[in-house]
C-alpha positions as CSV (number, residue, x, y, z in Angstrom):
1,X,90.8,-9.2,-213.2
2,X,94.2,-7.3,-214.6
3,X,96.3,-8.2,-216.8
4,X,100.0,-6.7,-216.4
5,X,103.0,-6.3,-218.4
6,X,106.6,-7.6,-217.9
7,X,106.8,-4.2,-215.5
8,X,103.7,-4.8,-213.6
9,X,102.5,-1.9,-215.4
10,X,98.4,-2.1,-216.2
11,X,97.7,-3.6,-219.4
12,X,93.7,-4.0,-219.1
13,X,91.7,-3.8,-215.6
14,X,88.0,-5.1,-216.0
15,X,85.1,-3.4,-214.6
16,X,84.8,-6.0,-211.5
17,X,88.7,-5.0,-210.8
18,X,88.1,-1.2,-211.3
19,X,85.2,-1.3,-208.8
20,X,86.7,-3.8,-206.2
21,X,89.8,-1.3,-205.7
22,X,87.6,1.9,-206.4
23,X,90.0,2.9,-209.5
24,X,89.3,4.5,-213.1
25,X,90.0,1.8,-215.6
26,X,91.0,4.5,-218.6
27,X,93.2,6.2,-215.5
28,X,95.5,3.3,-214.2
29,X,95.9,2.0,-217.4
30,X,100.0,2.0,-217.9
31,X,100.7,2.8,-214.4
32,X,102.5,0.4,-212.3
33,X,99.8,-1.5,-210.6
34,X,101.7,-2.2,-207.3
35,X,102.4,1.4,-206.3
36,X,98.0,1.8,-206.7
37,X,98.2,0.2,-203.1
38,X,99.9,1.3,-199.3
39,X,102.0,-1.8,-199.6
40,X,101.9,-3.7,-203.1
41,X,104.9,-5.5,-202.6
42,X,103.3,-9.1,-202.8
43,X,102.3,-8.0,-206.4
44,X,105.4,-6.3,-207.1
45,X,107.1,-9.8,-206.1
46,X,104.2,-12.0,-208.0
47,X,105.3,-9.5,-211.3
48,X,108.9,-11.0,-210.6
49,X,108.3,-14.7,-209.9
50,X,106.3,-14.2,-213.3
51,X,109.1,-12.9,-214.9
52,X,111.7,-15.3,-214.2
53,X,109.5,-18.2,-214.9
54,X,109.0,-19.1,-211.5
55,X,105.6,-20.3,-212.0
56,X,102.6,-21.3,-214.3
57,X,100.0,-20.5,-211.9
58,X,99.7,-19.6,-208.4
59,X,97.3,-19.0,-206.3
60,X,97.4,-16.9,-202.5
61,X,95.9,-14.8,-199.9
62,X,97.0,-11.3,-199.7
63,X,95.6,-7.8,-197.9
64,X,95.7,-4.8,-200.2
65,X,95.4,-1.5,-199.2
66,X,93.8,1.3,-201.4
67,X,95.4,4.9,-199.3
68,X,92.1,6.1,-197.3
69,X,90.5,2.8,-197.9
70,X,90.1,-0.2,-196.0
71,X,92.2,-3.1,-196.1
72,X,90.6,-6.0,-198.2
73,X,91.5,-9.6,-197.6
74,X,91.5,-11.4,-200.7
75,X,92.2,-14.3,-202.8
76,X,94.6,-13.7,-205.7
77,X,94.9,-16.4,-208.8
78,X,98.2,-15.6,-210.6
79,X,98.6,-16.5,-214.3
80,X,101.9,-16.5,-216.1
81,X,101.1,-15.4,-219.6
82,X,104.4,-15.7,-221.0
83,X,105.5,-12.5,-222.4
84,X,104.6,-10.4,-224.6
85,X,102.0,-7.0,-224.2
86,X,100.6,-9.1,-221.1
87,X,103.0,-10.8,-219.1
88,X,100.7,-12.0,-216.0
89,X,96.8,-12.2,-215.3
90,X,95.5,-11.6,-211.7
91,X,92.0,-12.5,-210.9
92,X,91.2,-11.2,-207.5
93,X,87.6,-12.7,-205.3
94,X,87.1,-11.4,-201.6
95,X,88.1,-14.3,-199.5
96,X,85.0,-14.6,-198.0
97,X,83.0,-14.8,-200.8
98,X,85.7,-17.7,-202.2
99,X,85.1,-18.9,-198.7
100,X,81.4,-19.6,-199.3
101,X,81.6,-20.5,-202.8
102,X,84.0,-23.5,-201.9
103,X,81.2,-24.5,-198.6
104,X,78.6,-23.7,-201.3
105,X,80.5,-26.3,-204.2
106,X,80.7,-28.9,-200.8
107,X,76.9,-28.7,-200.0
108,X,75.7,-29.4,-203.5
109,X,77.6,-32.4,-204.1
110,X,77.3,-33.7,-201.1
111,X,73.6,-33.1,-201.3
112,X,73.5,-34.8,-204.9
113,X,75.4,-37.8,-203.5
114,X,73.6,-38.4,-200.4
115,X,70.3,-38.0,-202.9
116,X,71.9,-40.6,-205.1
117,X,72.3,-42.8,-201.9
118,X,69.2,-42.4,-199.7
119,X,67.0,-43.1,-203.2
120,X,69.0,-46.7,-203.6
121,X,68.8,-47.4,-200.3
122,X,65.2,-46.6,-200.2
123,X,64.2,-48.8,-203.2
124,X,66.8,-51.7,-201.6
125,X,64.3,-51.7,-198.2
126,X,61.3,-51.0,-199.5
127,X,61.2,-54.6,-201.5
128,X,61.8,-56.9,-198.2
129,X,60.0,-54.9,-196.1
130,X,56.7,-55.6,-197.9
131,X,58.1,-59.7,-197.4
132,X,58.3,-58.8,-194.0
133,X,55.0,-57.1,-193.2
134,X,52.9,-59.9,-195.7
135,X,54.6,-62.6,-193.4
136,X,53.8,-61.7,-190.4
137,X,50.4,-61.4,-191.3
138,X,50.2,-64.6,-192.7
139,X,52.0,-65.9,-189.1
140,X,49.7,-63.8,-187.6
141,X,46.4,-66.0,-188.9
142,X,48.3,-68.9,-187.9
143,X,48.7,-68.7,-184.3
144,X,46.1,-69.3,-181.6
145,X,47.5,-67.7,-179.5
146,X,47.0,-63.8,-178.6
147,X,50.7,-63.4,-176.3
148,X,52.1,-64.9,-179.7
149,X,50.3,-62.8,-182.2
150,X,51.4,-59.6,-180.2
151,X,54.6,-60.4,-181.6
152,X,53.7,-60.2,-184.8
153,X,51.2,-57.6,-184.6
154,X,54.8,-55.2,-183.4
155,X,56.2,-56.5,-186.4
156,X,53.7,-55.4,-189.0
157,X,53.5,-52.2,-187.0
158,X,57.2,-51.5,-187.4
159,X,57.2,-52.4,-190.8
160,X,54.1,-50.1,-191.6
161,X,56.6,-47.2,-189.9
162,X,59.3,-47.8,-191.7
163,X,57.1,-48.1,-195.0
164,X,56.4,-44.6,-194.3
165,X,59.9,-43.3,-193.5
166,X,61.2,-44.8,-197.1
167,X,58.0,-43.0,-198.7
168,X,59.3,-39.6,-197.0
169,X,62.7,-40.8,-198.2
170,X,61.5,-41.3,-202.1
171,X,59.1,-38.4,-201.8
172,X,61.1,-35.5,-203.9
173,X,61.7,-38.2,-206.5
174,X,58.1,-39.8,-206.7
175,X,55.9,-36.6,-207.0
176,X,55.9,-34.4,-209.8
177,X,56.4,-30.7,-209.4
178,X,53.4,-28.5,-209.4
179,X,54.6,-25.1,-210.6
180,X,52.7,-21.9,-211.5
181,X,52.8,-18.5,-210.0
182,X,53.0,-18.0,-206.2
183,X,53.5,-14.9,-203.8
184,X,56.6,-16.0,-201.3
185,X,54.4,-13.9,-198.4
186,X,51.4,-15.9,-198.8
187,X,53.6,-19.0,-198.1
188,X,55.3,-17.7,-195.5
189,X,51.7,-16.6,-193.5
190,X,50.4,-19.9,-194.7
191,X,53.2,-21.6,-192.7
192,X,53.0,-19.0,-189.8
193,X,49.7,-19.9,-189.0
194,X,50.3,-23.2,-189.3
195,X,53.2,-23.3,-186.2
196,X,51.4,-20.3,-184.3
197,X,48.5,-23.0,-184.2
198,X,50.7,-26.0,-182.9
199,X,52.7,-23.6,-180.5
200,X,49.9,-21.3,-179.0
201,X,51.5,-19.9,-176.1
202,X,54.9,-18.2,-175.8
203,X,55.9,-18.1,-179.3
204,X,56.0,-15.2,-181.3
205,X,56.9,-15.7,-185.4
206,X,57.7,-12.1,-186.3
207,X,57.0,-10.6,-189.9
208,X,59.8,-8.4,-191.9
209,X,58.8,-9.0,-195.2
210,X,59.9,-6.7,-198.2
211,X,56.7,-5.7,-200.1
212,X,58.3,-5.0,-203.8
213,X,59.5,-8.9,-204.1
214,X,58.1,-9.9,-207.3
215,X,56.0,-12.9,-207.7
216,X,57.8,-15.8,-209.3
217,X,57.0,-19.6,-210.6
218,X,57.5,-22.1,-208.8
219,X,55.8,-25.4,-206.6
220,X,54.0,-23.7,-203.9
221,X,53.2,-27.2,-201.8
222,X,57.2,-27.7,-202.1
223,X,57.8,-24.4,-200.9
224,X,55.6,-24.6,-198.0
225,X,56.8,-28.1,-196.7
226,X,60.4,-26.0,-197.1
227,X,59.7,-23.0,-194.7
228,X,57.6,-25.4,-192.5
229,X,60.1,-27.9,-192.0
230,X,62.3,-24.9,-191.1
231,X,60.2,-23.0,-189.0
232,X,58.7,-25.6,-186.9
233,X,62.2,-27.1,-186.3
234,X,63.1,-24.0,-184.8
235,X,59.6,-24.0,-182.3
236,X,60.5,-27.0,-181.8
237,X,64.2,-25.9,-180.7
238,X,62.5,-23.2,-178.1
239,X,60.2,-25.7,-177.0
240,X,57.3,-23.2,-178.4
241,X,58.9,-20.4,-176.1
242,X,60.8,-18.0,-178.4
243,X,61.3,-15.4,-181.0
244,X,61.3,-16.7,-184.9
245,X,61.9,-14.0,-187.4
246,X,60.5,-14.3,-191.0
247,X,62.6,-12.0,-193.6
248,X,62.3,-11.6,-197.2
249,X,64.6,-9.2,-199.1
250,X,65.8,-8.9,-203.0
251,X,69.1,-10.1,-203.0
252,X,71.1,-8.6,-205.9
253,X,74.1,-10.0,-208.0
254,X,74.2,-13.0,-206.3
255,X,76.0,-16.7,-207.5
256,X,73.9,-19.8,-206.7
257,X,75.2,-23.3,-208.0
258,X,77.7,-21.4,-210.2
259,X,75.6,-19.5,-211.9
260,X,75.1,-15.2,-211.4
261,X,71.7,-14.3,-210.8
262,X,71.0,-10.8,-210.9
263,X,67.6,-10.3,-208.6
264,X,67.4,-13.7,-206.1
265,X,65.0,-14.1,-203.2
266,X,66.7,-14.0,-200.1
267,X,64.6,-15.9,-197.3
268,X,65.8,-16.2,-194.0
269,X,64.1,-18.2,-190.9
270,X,66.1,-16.6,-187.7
271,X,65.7,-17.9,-184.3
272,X,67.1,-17.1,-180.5
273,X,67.1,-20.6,-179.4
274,X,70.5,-22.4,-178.6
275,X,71.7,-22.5,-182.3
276,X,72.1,-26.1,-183.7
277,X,74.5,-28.3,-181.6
278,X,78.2,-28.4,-182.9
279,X,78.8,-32.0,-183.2
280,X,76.6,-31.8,-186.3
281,X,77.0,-28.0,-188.1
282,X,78.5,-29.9,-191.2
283,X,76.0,-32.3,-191.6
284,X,72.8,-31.2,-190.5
285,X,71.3,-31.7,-194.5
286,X,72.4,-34.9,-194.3
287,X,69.8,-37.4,-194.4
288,X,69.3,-39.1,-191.2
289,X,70.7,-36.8,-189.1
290,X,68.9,-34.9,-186.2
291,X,69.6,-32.8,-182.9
292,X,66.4,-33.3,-181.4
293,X,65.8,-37.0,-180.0
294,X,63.2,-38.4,-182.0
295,X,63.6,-36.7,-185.1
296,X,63.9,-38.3,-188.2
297,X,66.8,-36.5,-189.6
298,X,64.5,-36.2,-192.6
299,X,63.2,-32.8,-192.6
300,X,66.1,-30.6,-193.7
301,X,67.8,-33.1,-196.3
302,X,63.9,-33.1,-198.0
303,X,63.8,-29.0,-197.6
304,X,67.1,-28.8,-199.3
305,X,66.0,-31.2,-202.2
306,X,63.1,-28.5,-202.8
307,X,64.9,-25.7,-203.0
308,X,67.5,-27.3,-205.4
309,X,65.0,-28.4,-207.5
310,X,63.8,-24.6,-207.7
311,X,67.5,-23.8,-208.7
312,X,68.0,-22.4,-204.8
313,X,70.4,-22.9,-201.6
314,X,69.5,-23.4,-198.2
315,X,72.6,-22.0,-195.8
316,X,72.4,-21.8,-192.3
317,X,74.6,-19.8,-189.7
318,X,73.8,-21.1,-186.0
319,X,75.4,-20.1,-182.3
320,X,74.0,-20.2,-179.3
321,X,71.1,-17.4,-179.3
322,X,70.9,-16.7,-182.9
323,X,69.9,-19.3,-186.0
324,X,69.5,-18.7,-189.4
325,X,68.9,-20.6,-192.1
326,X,69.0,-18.3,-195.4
327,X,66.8,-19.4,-198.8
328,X,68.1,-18.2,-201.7
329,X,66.1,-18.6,-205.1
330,X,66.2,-17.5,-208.4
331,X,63.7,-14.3,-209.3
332,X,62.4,-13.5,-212.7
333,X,64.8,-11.0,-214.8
334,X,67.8,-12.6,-213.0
């Protein structure tokens, strides 16, 4: 952030500001803050605009250039301050980190509404579905004969299955959270076994785990059903012939949900299958939505349900040869 006079001359310049154009705060204060850059002459014309009252607030993209430095692309929001020893207030973010704060805002509320949604709609089936399934059992005692009662033997079979899909549906609101202290690499060799077992041959789930992660408190069964979902959708997008990667690193300084964290774990499940298909990048936590045929749709929108509940963020990057989906979560001393 910097706040300039009527000149464009440095009135204040935060510590973010001073380390985001590699500056001395004490140094550039007074000194014109478009000649700092190789070509400040979007500032220079902001500082004018200002002036003359051209605008309240304004927000753009702009590249500045530090001499000897990089160019940065980044996302100015200009304030008109009206005068006096400050006449306008620049916040400055990287564009892609504005980038995946906005995709970031997105994915929680649409994963809070579609919660909101797939719970009603649960509790609206489950009640007729139980009329259902005690109906055709009562049909079922009723007719003599066994070509009929086939019929209603499918019946009570579909209604037991989709009994169980609404329980998977109500599942993160129905049980309560189990939390107390848990190692994230015993979870992640808890689910490598697991998948390793299922997929014996031609599957390799790789280990590059950062030993100095700190334990932390949270629901180990809800963790696990998280990274299993993930990693055995990935086998399953090999077909059990592959390379997964299981990484854990300390991820420092990091926003999640609008909040700064300063330590976060940073989780990431990476695979070389054929990345996730395109018709469906958006909404793949979307309940109900799958790219394998006869998935439920389910796992992913329950994995990201966990994780928020831990105060976390699943994200995924996917193209063809290379998937990863990224767990971020709170650490203790964050």
């Amino acid at each position: 952030m910097a706040v300039l006079d009527a000149q464009g001359r440095v009135v204040f310049l935060n510590q973010a500001g001073a380390q985001l154009f590699g500056v001395s705060q004490r140094l550039v204060t007074g000194q014109p803050f478009p000649r700092l850059f190789v070509d400040g002459s979007a500032i220079a014309q902001l500082c004018v605009e200002a002036a003359a009252g051209a605008f309240d607030e304004k927000r753009s993209e702009l590249t500045l250039e530090r001499p000897g430095r990089e160019p940065q692309p980044l996302s100015c929001s200009a304030v008109a301050l009206g005068g006096g020893p400050g006449a306008l207030l620049l916040e400055f973010s990287e564009v892609e980190q504005r980038r995946r704060a906005d995709r970031e805002r997105r994915l929680l509320d649409s994963a809070k509404a579609n919660r909101e949604l797939v719970r009603n709609l649960a509790h609206e089936i489950r009640n007729p579905l139980g009329g259902i399934r005690g109906a055709a059992q009562l049909l079922d005692s009723e007719l003599a004969s066994p070509a009929l009662r086939e019929y209603t033997r499918v019946i009570v079979k579909e209604a037991d299955r989709l009994q169980v899909l609404v329980d998977r549906l109500l599942a993160p609101h129905r049980s309560a959270r189990v939390v107390g202290e848990l190692n994230i690499h015993e979870v992640c060799e808890q689910v490598r076994s697991v998948v390793l077992a299922e997929f014996p041959q031609g599957l390799e789930i790789a280990r590059d785990y950062d030993a100095s992660l700190p334990e932390f408190r949270g629901d180990r069964e809800q963790l696990v059903q998280v990274l299993l979902n993930l990693v055995r959708n990935a086998a399953q997008a090999l077909h059990g012939h592959g390379r997964i990667v299981l990484r854990t690193r300390i991820a420092r300084q990091v926003t999640i949900a609008g909040h700064r964290w300063k330590l976060a774990l940073d989780l990431h499940v990476i695979d070389n299958g054929p990345g996730v298909p395109e018709d469906i990048g958006e909404r793949i936590f979307y309940p109900l939505v799958s790219g394998r045929e006869g998935g439920s749709g389910l796992g992913l929108t329950l994995a990201q349900t966990f994780v928020q509940q831990h105060g976390g963020l699943i994200e995924c990057e996917s193209k063809p040869g290379r998937t990863d989906f990224r767990i971020l979560l709170p650490l203790p001393g964050g």
